[in-house]
Residue frames as a rotation matrix with the C-alpha (Angstrom) as fourth column:
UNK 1
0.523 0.204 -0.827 149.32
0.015 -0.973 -0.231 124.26
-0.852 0.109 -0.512 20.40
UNK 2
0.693 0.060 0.718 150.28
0.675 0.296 -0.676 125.36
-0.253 0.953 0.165 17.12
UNK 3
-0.548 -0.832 0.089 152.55
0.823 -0.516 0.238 127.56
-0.151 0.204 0.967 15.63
UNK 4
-0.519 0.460 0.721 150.24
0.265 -0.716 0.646 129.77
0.813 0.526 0.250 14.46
UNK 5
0.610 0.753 -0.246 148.44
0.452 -0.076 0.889 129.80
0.650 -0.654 -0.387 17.60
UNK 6
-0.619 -0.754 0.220 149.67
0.351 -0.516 -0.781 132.80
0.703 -0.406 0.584 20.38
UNK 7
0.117 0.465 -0.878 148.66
0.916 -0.391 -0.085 134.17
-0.383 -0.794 -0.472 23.57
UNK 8
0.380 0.201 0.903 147.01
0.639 -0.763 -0.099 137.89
0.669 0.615 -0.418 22.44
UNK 9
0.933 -0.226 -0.281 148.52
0.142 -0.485 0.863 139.16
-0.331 -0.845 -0.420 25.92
UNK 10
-0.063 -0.998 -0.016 152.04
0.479 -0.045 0.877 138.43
-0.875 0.048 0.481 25.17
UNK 11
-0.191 -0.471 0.861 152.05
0.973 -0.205 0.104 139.36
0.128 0.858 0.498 21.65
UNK 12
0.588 0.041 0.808 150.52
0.116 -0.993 -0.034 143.05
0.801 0.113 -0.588 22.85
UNK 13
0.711 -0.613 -0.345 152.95
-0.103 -0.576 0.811 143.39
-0.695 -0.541 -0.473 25.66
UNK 14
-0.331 -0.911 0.246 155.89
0.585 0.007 0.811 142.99
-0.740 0.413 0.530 22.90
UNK 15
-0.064 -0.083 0.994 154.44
0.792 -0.611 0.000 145.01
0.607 0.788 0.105 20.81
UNK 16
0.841 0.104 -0.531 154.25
0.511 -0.472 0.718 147.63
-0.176 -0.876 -0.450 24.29
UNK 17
0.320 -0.936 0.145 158.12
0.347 0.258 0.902 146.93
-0.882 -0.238 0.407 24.57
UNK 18
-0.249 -0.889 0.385 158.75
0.839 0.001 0.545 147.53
-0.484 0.459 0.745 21.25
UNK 19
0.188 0.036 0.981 157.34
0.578 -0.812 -0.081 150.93
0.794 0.582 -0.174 20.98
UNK 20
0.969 -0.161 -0.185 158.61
0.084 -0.492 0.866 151.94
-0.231 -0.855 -0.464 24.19
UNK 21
0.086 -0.934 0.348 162.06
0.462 0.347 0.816 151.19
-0.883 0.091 0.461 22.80
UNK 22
-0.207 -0.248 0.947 161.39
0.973 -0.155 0.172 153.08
0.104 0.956 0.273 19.87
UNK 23
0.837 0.343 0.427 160.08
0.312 -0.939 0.144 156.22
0.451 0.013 -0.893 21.42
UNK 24
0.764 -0.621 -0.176 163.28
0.097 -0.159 0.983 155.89
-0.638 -0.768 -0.061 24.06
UNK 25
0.051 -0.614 0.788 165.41
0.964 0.236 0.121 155.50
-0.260 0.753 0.604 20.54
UNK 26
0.055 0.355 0.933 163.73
0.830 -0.536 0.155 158.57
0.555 0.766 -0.324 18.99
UNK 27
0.982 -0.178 -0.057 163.94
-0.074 -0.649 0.757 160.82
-0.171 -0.740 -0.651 22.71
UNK 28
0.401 -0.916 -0.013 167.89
0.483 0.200 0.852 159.75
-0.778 -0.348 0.523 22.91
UNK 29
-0.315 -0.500 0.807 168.70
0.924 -0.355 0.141 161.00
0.215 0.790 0.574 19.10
UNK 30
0.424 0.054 0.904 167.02
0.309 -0.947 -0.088 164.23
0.851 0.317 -0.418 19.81
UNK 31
0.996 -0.085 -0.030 168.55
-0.011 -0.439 0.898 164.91
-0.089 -0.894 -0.438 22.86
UNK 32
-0.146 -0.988 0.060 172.18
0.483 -0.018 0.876 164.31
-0.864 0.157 0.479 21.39
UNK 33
0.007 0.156 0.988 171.18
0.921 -0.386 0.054 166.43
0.389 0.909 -0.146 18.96
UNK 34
0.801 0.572 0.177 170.20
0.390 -0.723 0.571 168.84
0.454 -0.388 -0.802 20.82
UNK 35
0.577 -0.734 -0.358 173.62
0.469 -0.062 0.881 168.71
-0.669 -0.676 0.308 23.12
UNK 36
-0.218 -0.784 0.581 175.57
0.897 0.074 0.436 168.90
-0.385 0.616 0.687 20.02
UNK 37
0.017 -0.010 1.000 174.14
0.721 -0.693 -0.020 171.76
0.693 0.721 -0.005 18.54
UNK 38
0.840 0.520 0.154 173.51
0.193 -0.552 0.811 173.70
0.507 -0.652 -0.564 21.92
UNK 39
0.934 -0.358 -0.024 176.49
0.057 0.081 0.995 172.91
-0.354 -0.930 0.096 23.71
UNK 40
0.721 -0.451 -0.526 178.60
-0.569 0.049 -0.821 172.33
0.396 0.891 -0.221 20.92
UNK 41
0.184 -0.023 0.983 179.37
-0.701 0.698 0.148 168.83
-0.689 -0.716 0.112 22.03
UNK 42
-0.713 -0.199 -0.672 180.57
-0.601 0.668 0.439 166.14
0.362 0.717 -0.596 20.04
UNK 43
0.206 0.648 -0.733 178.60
-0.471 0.723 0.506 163.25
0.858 0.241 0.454 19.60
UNK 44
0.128 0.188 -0.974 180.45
0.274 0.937 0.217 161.11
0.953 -0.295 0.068 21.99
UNK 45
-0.904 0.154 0.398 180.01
-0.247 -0.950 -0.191 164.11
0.349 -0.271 0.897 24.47
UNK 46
-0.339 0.937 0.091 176.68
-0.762 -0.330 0.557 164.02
0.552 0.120 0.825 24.25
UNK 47
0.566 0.656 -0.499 176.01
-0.168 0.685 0.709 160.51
0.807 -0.318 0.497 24.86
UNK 48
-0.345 -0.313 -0.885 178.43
0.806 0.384 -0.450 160.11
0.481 -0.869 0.120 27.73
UNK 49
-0.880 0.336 0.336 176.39
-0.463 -0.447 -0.766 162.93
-0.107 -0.829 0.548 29.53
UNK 50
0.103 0.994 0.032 173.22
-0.902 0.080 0.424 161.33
0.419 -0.072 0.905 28.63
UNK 51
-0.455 -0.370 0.810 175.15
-0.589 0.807 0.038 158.07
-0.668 -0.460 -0.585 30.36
UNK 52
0.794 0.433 -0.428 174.08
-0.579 0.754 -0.311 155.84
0.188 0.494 0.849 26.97
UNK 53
0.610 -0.358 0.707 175.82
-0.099 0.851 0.517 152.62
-0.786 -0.385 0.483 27.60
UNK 54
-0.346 -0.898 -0.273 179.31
-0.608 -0.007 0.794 152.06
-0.715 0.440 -0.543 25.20
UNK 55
-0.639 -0.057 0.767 177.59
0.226 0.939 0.258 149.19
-0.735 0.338 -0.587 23.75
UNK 56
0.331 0.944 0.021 174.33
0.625 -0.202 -0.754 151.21
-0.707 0.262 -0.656 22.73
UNK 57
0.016 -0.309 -0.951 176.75
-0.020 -0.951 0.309 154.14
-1.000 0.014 -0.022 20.84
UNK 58
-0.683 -0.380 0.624 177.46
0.443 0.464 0.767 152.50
-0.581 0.800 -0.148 17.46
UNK 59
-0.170 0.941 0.292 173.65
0.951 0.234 -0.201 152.54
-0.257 0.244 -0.935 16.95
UNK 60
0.525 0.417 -0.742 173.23
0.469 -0.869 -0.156 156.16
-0.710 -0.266 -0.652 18.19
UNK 61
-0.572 -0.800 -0.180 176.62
0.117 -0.297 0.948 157.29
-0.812 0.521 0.264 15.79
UNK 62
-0.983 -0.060 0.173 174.31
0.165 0.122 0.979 156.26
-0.080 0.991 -0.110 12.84
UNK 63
0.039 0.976 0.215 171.15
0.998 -0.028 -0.056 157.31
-0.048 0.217 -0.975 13.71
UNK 64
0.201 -0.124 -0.972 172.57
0.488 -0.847 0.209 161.16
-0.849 -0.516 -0.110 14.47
């Protein structure tokens, strides 16, 4: 097999995976949006009620 040469399954389940992971990106910012302005929640508020993971916050900090 070649480099160039791919299984057409795998390459559409990663491309699956990586718009699930972008809509789940794009749900998570509005919904800490949404806390914050509603609840009048800080950011890191927000995501520790949506339980985002410590590691995942950085990301979320700069997408908000």
């Amino acid at each position: 097999m070649h480099w160039y040469e791919f299984d057409e399954v795998e390459v559409i389940q990663a491309m699956y995976r990586f718009g699930q992971d972008y809509e789940r990106e794009e749900c998570d910012v509005r919904a800490i949006r949404s806390l914050i302005k509603t609840m009048n929640l800080t950011a890191q508020q927000a995501m520790d009620v949506l339980e985002i993971p410590a590691e995942q916050q950085k990301k979320y900090l700069r997408l908000i």
